[in-house]
PAVO-81449 format. One record per residue (C-alpha): residue in one letter; z, x, y. Coordinates in steps of 0.1 Angstrom, whole numbers, plus 5000, padded with zeros to 4 digits. Example, Ala and Ser with C-alpha at 12.3 -4.5 7.8 and 13.67 -1.06 7.14 Angstrom:
PAVO-81449
[r "A",[5078,5123,4955]];
[r "S",[5071,5137,4989]];
***
This chain:
PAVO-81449
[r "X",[4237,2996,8025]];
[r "X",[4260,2974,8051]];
[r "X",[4290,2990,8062]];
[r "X",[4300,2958,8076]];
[r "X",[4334,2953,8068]];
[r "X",[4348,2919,8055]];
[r "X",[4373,2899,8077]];
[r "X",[4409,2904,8067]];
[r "X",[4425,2876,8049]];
[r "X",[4458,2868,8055]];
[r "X",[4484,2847,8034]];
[r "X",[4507,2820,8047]];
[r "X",[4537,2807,8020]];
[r "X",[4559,2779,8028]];
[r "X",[4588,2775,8001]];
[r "X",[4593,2734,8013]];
[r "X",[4617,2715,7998]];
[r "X",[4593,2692,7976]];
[r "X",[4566,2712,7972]];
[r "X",[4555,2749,7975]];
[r "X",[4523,2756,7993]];
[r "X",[4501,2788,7996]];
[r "X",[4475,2790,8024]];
[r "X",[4446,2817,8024]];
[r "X",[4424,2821,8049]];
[r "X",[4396,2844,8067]];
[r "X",[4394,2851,8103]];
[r "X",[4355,2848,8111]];
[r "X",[4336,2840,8136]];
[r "X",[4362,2835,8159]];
[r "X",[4379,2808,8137]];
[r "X",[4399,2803,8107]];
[r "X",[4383,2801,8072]];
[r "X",[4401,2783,8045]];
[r "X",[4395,2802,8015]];
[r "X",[4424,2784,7998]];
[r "X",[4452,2758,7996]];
[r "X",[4474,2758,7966]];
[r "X",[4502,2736,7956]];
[r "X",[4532,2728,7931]];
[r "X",[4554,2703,7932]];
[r "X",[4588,2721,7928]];
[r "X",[4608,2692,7942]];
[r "X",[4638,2720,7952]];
[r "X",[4659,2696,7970]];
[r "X",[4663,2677,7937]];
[r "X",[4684,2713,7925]];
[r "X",[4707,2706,7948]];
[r "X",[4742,2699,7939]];
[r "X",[4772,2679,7958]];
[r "X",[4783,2719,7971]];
[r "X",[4747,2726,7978]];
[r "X",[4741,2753,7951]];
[r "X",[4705,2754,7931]];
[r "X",[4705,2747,7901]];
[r "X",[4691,2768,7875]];
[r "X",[4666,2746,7863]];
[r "X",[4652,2743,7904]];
[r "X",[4651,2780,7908]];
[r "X",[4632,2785,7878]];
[r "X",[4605,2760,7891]];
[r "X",[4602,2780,7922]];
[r "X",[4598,2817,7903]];
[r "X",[4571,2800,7883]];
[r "X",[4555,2790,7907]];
[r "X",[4557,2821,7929]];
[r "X",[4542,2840,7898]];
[r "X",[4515,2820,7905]];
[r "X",[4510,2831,7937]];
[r "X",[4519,2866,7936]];
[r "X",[4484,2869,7921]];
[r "X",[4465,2858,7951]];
[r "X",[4486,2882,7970]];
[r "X",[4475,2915,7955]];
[r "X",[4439,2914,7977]];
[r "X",[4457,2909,8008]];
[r "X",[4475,2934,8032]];
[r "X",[4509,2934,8034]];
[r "X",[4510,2927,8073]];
[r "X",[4485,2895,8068]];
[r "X",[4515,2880,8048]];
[r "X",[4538,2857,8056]];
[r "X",[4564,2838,8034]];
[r "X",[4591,2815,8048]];
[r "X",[4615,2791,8028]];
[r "X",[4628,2762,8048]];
[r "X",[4650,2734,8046]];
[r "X",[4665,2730,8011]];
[r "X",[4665,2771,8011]];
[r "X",[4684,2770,8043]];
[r "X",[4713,2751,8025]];
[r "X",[4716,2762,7991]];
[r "X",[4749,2782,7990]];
[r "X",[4734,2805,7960]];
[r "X",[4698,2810,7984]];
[r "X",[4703,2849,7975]];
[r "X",[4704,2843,7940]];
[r "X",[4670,2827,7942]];
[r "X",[4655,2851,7969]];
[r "X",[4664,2882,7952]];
[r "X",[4642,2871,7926]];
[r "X",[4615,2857,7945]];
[r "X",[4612,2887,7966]];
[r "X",[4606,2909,7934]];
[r "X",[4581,2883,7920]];
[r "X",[4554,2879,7954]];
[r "X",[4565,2923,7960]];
[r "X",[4571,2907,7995]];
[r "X",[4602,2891,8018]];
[r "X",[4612,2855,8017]];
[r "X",[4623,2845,8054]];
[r "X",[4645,2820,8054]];
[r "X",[4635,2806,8088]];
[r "X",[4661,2783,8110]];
[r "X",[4650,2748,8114]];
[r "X",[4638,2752,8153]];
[r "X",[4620,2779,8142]];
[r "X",[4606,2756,8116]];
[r "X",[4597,2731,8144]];
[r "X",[4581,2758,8169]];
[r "X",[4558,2772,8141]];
[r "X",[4545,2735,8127]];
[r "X",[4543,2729,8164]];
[r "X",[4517,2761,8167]];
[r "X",[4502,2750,8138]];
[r "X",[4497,2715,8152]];
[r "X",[4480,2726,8188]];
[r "X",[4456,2750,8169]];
[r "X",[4443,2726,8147]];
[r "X",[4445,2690,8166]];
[r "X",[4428,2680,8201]];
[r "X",[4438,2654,8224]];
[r "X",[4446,2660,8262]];
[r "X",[4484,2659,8276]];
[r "X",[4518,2662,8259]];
[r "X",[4520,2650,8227]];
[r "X",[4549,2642,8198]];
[r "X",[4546,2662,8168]];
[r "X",[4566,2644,8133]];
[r "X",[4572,2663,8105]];
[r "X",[4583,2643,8074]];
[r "X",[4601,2673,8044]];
[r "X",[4616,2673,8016]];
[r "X",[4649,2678,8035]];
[r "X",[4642,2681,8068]];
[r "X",[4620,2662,8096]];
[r "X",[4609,2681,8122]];
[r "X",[4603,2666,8155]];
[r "X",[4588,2683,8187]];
[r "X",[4573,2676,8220]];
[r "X",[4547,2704,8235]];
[r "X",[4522,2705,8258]];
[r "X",[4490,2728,8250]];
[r "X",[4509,2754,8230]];
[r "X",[4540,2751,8248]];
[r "X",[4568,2730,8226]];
[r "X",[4592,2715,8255]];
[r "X",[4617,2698,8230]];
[r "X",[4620,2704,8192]];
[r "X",[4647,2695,8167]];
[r "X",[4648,2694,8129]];
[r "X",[4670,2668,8115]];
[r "X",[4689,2667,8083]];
[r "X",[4664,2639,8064]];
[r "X",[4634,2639,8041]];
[r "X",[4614,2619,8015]];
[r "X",[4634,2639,7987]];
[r "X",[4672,2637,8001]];
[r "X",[4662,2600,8010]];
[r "X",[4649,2591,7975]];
[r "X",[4683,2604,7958]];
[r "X",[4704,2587,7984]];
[r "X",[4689,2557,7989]];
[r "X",[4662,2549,7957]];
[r "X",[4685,2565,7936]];
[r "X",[4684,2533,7912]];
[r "X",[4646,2532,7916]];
[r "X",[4649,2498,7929]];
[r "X",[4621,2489,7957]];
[r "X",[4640,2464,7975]];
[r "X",[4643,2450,8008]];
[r "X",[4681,2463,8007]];
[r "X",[4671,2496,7997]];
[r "X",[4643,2499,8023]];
[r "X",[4668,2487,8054]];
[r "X",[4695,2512,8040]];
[r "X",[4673,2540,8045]];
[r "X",[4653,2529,8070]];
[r "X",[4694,2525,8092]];
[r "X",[4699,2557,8082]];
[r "X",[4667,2575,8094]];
[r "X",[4679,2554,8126]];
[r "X",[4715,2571,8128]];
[r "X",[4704,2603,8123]];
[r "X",[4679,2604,8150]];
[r "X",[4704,2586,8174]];
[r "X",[4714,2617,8190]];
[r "X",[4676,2630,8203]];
[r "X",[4666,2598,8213]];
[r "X",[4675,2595,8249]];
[r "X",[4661,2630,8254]];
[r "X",[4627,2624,8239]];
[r "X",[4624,2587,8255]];
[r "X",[4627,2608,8288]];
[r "X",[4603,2636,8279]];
[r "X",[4577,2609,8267]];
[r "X",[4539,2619,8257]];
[r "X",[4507,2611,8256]];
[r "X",[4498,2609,8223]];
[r "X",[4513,2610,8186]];
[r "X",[4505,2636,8154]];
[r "X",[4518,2634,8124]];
[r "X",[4521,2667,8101]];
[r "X",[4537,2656,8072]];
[r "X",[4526,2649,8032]];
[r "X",[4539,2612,8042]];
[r "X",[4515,2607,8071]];
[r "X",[4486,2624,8050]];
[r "X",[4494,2599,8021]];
[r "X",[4493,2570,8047]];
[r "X",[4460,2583,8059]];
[r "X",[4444,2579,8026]];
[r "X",[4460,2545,8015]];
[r "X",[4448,2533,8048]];
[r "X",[4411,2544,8047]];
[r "X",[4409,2539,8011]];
[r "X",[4421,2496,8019]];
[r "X",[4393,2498,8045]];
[r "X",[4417,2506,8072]];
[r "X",[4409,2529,8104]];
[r "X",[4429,2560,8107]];
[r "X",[4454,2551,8134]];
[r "X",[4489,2543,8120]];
[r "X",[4508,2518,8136]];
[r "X",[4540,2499,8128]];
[r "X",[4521,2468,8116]];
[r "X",[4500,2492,8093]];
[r "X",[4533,2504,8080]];
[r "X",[4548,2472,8076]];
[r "X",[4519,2460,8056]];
[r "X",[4524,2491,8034]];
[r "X",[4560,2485,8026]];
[r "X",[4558,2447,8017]];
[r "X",[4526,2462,7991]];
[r "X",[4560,2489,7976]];
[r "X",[4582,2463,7974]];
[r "X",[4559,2442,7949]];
[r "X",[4566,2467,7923]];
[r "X",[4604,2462,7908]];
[r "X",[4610,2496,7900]];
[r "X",[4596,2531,7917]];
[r "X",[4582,2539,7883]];
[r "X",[4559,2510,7887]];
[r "X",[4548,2517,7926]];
[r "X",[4509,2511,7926]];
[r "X",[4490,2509,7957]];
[r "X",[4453,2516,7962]];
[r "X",[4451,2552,7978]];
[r "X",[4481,2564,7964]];
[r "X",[4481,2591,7944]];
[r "X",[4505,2594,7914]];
[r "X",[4519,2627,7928]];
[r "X",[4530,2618,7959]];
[r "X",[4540,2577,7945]];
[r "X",[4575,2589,7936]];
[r "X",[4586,2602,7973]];
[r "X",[4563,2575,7991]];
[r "X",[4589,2550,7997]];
[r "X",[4619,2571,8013]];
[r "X",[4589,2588,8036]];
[r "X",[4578,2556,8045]];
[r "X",[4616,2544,8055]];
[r "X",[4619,2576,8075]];
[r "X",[4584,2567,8091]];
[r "X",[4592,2533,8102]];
[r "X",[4628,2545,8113]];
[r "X",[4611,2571,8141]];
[r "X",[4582,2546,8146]];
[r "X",[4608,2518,8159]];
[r "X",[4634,2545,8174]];
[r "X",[4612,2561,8195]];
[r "X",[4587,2526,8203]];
[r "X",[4555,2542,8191]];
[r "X",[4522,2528,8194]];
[r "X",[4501,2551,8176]];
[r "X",[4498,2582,8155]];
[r "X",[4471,2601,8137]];
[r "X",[4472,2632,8111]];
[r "X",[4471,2665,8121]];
[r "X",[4451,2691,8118]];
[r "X",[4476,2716,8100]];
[r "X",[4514,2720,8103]];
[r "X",[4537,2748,8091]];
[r "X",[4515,2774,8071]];
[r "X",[4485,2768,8100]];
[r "X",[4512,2781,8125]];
[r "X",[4519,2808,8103]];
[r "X",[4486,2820,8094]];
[r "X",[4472,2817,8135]];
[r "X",[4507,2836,8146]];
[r "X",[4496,2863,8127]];
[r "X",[4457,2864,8139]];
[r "X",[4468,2873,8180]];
[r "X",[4433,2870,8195]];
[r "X",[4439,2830,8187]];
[r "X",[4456,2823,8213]];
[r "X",[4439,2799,8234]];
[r "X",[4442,2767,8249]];
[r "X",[4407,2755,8244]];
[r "X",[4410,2743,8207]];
[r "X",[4376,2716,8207]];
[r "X",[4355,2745,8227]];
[r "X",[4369,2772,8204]];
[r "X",[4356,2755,8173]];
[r "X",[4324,2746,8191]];
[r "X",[4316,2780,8202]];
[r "X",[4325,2795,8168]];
[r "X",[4300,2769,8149]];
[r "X",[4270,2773,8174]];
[r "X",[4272,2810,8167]];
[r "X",[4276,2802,8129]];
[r "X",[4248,2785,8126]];
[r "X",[4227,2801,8153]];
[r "X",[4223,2768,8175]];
[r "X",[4210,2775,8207]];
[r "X",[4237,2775,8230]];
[r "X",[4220,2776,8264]];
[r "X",[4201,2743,8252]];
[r "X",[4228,2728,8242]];
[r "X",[4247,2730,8273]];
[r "X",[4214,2716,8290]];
[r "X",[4217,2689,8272]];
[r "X",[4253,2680,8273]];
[r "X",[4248,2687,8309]];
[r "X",[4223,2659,8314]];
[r "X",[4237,2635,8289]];
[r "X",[4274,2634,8314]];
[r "X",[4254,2629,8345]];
[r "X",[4238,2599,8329]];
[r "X",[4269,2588,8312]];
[r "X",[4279,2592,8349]];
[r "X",[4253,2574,8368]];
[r "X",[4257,2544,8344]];
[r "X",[4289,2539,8351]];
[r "X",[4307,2567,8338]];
[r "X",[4343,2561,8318]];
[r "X",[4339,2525,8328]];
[r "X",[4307,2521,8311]];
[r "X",[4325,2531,8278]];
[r "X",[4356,2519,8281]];
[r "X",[4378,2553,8261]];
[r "X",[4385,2580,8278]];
[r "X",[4371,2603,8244]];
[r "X",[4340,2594,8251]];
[r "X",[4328,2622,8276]];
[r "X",[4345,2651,8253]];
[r "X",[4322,2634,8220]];
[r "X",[4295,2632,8243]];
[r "X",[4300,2667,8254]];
[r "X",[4301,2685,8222]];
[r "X",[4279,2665,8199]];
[r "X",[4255,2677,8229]];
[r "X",[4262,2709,8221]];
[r "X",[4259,2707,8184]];
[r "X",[4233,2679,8181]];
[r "X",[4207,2713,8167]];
[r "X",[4228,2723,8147]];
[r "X",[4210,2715,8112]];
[r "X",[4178,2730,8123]];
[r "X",[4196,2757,8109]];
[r "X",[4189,2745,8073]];
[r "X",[4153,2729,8080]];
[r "X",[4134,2709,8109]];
[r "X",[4119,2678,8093]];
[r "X",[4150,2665,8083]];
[r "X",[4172,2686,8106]];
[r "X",[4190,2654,8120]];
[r "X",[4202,2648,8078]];
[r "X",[4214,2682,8076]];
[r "X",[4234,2681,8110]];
[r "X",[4252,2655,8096]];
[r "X",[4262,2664,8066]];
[r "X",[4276,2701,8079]];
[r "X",[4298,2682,8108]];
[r "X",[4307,2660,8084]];
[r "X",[4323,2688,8059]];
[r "X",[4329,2713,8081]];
[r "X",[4364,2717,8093]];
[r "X",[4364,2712,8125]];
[r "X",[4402,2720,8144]];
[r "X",[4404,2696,8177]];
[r "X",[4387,2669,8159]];
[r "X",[4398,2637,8140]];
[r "X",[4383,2626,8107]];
[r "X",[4371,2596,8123]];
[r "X",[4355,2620,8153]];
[r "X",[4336,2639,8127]];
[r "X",[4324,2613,8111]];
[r "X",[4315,2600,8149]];
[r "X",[4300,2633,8154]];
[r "X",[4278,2631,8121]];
[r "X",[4264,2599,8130]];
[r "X",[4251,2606,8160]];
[r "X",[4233,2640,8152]];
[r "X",[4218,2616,8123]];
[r "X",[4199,2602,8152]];
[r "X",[4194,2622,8181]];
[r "X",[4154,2620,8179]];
[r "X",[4124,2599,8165]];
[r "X",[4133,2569,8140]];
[r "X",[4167,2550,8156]];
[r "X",[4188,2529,8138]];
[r "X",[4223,2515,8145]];
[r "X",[4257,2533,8138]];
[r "X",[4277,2523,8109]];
[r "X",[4308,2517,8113]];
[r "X",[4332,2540,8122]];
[r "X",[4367,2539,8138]];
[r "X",[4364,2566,8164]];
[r "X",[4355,2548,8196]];
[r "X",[4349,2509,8197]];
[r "X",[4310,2498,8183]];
[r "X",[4298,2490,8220]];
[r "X",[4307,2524,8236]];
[r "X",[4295,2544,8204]];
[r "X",[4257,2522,8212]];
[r "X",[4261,2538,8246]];
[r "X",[4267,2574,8236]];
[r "X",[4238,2568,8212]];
[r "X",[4217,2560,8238]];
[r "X",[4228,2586,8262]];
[r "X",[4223,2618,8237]];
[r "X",[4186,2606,8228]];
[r "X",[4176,2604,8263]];
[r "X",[4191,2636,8273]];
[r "X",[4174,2658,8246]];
[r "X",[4137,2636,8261]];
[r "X",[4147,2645,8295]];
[r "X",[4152,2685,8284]];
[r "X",[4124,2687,8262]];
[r "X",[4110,2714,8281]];
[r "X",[4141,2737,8272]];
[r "X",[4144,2744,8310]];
[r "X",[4167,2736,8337]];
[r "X",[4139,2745,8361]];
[r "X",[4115,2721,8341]];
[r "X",[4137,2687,8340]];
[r "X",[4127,2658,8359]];
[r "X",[4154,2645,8385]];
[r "X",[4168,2611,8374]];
[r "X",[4188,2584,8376]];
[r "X",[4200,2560,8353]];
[r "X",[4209,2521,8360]];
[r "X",[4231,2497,8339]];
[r "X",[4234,2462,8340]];
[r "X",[4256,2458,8309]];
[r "X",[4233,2471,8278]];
[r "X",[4202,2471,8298]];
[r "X",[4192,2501,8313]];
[r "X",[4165,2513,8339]];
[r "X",[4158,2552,8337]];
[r "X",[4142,2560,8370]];
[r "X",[4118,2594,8369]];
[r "X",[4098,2610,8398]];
[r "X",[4062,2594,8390]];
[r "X",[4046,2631,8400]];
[r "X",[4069,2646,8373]];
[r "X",[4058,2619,8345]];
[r "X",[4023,2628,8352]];
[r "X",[4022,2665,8345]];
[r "X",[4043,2658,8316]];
[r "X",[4024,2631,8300]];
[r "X",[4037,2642,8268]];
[r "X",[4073,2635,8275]];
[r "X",[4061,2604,8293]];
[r "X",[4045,2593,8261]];
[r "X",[4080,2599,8245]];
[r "X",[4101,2581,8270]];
[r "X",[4077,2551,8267]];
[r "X",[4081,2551,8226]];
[r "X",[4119,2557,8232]];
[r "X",[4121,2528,8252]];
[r "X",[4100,2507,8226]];
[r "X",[4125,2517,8197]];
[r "X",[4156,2511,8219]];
[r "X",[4145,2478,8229]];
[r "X",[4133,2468,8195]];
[r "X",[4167,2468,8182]];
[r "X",[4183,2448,8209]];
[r "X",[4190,2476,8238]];
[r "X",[4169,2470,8264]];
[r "X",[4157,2501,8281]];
[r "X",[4132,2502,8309]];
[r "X",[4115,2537,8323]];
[r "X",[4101,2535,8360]];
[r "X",[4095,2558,8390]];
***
């Protein structure tokens, strides 16, 4: 019998004030599990009166709801909980009132956290669980409060958490349900004023790249791909999405494809706020992140995740999941970067992603040889596509997926996909299935020198003829490689 014991679960509560949210999770592997999300919609910011006290019928929401959750906590240890109210808890004149309560009905203590120490943990949550190189601008869109922070690794430089959300901007400025273009540039002024006073310090900060953490960015996420959109929000994008509210009269009536009917009734203030910090700030781009509040939570409690690494730390915890060989797979992501150099390099592709994809879909290309070899390249897929994968984009997965589909024998072209543009995703394609030929052997020692010559999409992969001689298998390989890439319109040439 095993005397293995289980990894600890731990518990991360975030009393918002829209929605409650319980986050469970296992620390395995050297990564973080989800065993489960659960959420109500307590809308608590609605309680609120003009003094700020709860109402009666708000706080009773929230205890039902925590009665819910006190059952999950039972199974967990006391330290691996965490429970933290936030903005509309922050305010309420009568919080005690409701925490005395709650704290009897979870048998644990509500924090009611400050809102910088709101913004520093969705900060940690948000360089755990999202990649992407230099400083970056973290927005998070609450029920009460939107949280706004500028970090570097997991370091946040500037953060502030502002007095607006989608719930207090739906009673102040939807209150008559009416989705018009006066009600839209009422809130969307307001959003303006309030963020008016952070504005010259974040212009001068700057960053790299934009996340967004919120239930209003996730909700634009999945209008977006559900109309056939990419992932990347953008002003136009949120444009579009307002003029597609304001064809409804009345909120009640809000219909948009994507939009799901629990989130329809706060979609409209979020979106105001949105396009407020959007034009305020003059940002290009933003993407979803990878987890926000509870993710800080839960990872501030495991200590030994503290590193910078997020892609590599994923990486490194599937490999050994999944028992890929990570020697190999190094070799290979080894040899596909030196081609990817000698063709040309970043300038070949065109996106500066493209060596980091290269890299670790190198490293995981083996990865459903776990489940079965003949169709190893179909099981790949589909586990990179499911897995959750911290440090990568949806649209990366699904990159990722696509191109462990056909790292060897029958090639076809990639679908399409949103990650990096249709020409440099070719070239990647290319790349991988050449460097697993060239290391066929499974050797450092035993790999031909090479070099690799582009003239646009036709290449010339020059090999020692002595080399392709005493491995006439892997010549035989090369040549049917070639035949397949040229077939399909990539010209590929092997010489000596």
């Amino acid at each position: 019998m095993s005397n293995t014991v289980s990894s600890p679960l731990y518990a991360a509560i975030d009393l918002g004030s829209n929605s409650f949210h319980m986050l469970i999770v296992r620390h395995i592997e050297g990564s973080v599990q989800t065993m489960a999300k659960i959420k109500r919609k307590v809308r608590l910011a609605n309680g609120l009166d003009k003094n700020n006290q709860l109402s009666q019928e708000a706080m009773q929401r929230g205890w039902d709801c925590l009665s819910l959750f006190a059952e999950r906590l039972q199974d967990i240890p006391t330290t691996n909980i965490r429970i933290v109210g936030t903005a509309a808890l922050r305010s309420a004149t009568n919080v005690n009132t409701f925490t005395e309560k709650a704290n009897q009905i979870l048998g644990h203590t509500v924090e009611i956290i400050s809102g910088e120490e709101e913004a520093a943990t969705i900060y940690k949550g948000v360089a755990h669980t999202s990649g992407g190189l230099g400083r970056r601008l973290v927005v998070d869109i609450g029920g009460a409060s939107t949280e706004l922070i500028i970090g570097k690794e997991f370091e946040a430089q500037a953060l502030v958490s502002l007095s607006m959300g989608c719930v207090t901007w739906l009673d102040n400025y939807f209150h008559d349900r009416q989705l018009t273009q006066s009600n839209f540039d009422t809130a969307i002024l307001a959003a303006k004023a309030t963020l008016q006073p952070i504005l010259e310090k974040y212009l001068h900060l700057g960053w790299d790249i934009c996340v967004g953490a919120s239930g209003t960015v996730q909700a634009l996420q999945e209008i977006m791909l559900a109309q056939g959109m990419d992932e990347i929000i953008t002003l136009a994008k949120l444009k579009r999405l307002q003029k597609q509210a304001m064809m409804a009269a009345h909120l009640e009536e809000l219909e948009i494809d994507g939009l799901t009917l629990e989130r329809a009734l706060v979609f409209p203030s979020g979106l105001s706020i949105l396009i407020a910090i959007f034009e305020s700030l003059d940002i290009k781009a933003m993407t979803l992140a990878g987890g926000a509040l509870r993710e800080g939570l839960a990872y501030d409690m495991i200590g030994e995740m503290h590193q910078s690494n997020i892609r590599q730390r994923t990486i490194t915890s599937i490999q050994k999941r999944y028992q890929v060989d990570i020697e190999y797979g190094n070799q290979v992501a080894s040899v596909a970067l030196k081609l990817l150099e000698q063709c040309g390099g970043i300038h070949w592709v065109s996106e500066n992603q493209a060596a980091f994809l290269l890299q670790s879909v190198a490293e995981l290309h083996e990865i459903g040889l776990s489940i079965d070899f003949k169709k190893g390249g179909e099981h790949g897929a589909y586990l990179l596509q499911n897995l959750d994968l911290p440090g990568f984009t949806r649209a990366q997965k699904h990159f990722l997926a696509e191109l462990t589909r056909r790292y060897r024998e029958q090639l076809t072209s990639l679908p399409e996909q949103h990650a990096l543009s249709s020409q440099s995703s070719k070239r990647l394609l290319r790349i991988l299935r050449l460097a697993v030929l060239l290391t066929h052997r499974r050797s450092t020692q035993l790999q031909p020198k090479f070099l690799l010559h582009s003239n646009d999409d036709s290449l010339t992969l020059e090999i020692n003829q002595a080399w392709l001689d005493n491995n006439p298998l892997t010549r035989a390989e090369l040549e049917m490689e070639a035949n397949r890439q040229s077939d399909i319109g990539w010209p590929l040439t092997i010489t000596s």
